[in-house]
GUSETI-420282 format. One record per residue: residue in one letter; x, y, z of N, C-alpha, C in turn. Coordinates in steps of 0.1 Angstrom, whole numbers, plus 5000, padded with zeros to 4 digits. Layout:
<sites>
aXYZXYZXYZ;...
</sites>
This chain:
<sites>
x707229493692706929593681705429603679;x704729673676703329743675703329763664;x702629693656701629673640700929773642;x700729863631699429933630698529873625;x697929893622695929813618696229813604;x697029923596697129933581698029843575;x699029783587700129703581699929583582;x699229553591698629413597697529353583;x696729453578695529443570696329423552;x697929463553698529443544698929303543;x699429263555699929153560699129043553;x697929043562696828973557696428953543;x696429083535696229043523697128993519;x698428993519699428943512699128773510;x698928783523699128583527697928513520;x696628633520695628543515696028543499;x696428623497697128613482698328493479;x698728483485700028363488698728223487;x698228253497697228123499695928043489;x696128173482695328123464696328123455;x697028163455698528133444699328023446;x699627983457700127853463701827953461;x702027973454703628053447703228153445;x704328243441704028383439705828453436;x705928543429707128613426707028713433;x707828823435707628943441707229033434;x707129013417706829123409705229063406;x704728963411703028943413702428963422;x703328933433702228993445702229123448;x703429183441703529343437702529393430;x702029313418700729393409699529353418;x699329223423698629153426697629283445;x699029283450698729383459699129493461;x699129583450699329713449700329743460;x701729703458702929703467704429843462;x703429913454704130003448705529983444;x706630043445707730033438708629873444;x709529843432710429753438711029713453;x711829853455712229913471710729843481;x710329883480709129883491708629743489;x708129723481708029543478709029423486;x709729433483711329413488711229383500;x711129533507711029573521710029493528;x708929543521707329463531707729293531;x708229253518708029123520709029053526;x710329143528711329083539711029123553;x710129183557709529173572708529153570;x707929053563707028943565707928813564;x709028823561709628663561710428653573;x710528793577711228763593710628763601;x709528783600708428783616707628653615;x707828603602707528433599705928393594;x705828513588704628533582704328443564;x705828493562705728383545706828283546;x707228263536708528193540708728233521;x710428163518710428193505711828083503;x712028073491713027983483713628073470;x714828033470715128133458715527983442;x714528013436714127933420714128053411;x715528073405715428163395715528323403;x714428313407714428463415713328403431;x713428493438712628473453711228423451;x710928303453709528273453709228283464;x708128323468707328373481706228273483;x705928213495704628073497704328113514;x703128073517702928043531703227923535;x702327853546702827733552702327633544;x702927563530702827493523704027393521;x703727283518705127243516705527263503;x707027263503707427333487707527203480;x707227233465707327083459707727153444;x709327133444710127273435709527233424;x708927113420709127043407707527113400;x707127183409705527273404705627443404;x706727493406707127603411706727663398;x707527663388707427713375706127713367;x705327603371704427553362703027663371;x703027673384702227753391702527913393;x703827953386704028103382703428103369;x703728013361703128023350701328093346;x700727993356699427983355699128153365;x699828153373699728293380699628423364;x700528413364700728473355699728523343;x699028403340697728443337696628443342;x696728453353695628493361695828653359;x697228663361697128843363697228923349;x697028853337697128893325695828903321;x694928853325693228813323692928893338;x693628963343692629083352692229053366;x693228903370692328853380690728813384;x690228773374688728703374688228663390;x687128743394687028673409686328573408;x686128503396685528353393687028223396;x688028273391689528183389689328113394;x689327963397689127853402690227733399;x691227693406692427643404691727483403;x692627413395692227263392691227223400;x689527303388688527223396688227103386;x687626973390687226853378686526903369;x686826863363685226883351684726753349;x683526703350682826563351682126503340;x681826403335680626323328680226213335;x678726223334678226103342679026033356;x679826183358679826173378681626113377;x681926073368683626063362684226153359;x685526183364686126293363686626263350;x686726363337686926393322688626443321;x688526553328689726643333689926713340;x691126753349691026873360692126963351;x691727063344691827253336693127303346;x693927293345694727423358694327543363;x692927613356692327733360691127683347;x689827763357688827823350688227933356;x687528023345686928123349685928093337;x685628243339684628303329684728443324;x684828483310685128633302683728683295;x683228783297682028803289681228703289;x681328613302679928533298679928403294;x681628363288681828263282683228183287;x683128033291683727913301685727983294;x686027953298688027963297688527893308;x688927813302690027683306691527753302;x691927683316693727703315694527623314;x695327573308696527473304697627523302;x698427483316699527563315700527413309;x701427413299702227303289703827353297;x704227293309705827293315706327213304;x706227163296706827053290706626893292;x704926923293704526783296704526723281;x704726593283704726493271703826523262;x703526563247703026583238701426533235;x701926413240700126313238699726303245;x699926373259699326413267698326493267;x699326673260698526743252697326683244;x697626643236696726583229695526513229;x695426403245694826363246694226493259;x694326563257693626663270692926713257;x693226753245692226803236691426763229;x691426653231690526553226689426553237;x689926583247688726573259688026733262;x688626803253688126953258687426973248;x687526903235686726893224685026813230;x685226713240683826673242683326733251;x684126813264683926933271683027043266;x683527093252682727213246681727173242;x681327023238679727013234678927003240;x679826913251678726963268678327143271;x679427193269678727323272678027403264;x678427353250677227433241675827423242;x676027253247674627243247673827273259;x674727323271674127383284674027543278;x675327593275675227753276675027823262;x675427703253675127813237676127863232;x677627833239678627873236679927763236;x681027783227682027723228683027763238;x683727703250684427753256685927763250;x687227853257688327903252689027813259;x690027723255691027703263692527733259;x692927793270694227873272695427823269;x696227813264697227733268698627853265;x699227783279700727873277701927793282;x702627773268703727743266705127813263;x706127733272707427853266708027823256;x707527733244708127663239707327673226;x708227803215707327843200707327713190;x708027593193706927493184705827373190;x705927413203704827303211703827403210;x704227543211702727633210702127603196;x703027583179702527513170701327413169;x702527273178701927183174700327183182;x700327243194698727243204697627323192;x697927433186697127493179697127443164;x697527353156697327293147696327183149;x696527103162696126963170694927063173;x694727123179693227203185692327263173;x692827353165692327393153691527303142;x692327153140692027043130690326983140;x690626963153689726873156688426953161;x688627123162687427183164687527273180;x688527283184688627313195688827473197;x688627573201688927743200689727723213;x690927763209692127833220692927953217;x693428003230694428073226695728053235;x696528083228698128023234699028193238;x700028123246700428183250701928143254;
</sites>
């Protein structure tokens, strides 16, 4: 069979999309790559999984991955964070769990950072990790922002998105009390 140049260049995008998402649903690499209707979406990405271009697992609904190994127990937690990637516009800054350092020690690794108008946004995506975990991540994002105030003059945002309406509570009571600016989700 003979690819034309337009489908091939689809192909490719898809995968490099797959290959900064690590996961992907079909209704994100749908927005993600302008894959127009359901039908067609569907279509493209089942003759990319038969000519062995993606591969996919079905969690909930079809997750779509390249040559990665699956590790189901992150699946959710990296749609999640997808997810705001594509809610926040796709940032071509997005940088998936980079460190953030003091004195050359790693502080914390953010599940995403970017930048909005200018100003640092941290991502925390809360699967239902243990509570004082949270906790002690905000205690560390609290010495984080004074590092950066005192580089950039600003407080940065950290994100957090939980599916869970009283852990979204307790993070923004625990963030709010000790000085921290977030927004949940």
């Amino acid at each position: 069979m003979l690819m034309t140049s337009q489908k091939l260049n689809r192909y490719e995008q898809i995968q490099s999309s797959l290959a900064d998402l690590t996961y992907a649903t079909r209704g994100q690499l749908q927005y993600i790559n302008n894959l127009g209707g359901d039908r067609n979406a569907r279509r493209v990405l089942l003759d990319m999984e038969q000519m062995g271009y993606i591969k996919s697992v079905r969690h909930e609904q079809k997750i779509y991955f390249v040559n990665t190994r699956l590790k189901k127990k992150e699946i959710q937690h990296i749609l999640m964070r997808n997810d705001l990637y594509i809610k926040y516009g796709m940032p071509e800054d997005w940088k998936k769990e980079v460190p953030i350092r003091r004195n050359g020690e790693i502080l914390l690794i953010p599940d995403a950072i970017f930048t909005l108008d200018g100003e640092y946004h941290f991502v925390e995506v809360d699967n239902m990790q243990v509570m004082s975990k949270n906790y002690e991540k905000i205690k560390k994002y609290k010495e984080v922002s004074r590092m950066i105030f005192r580089e950039f003059k600003h407080h940065p945002t950290v994100i957090w998105y939980t599916l869970s309406d009283s852990r979204k509570e307790k993070i923004k009571t625990f963030s709010n009390r000790i000085g921290v600016k977030c927004r949940l989700y």
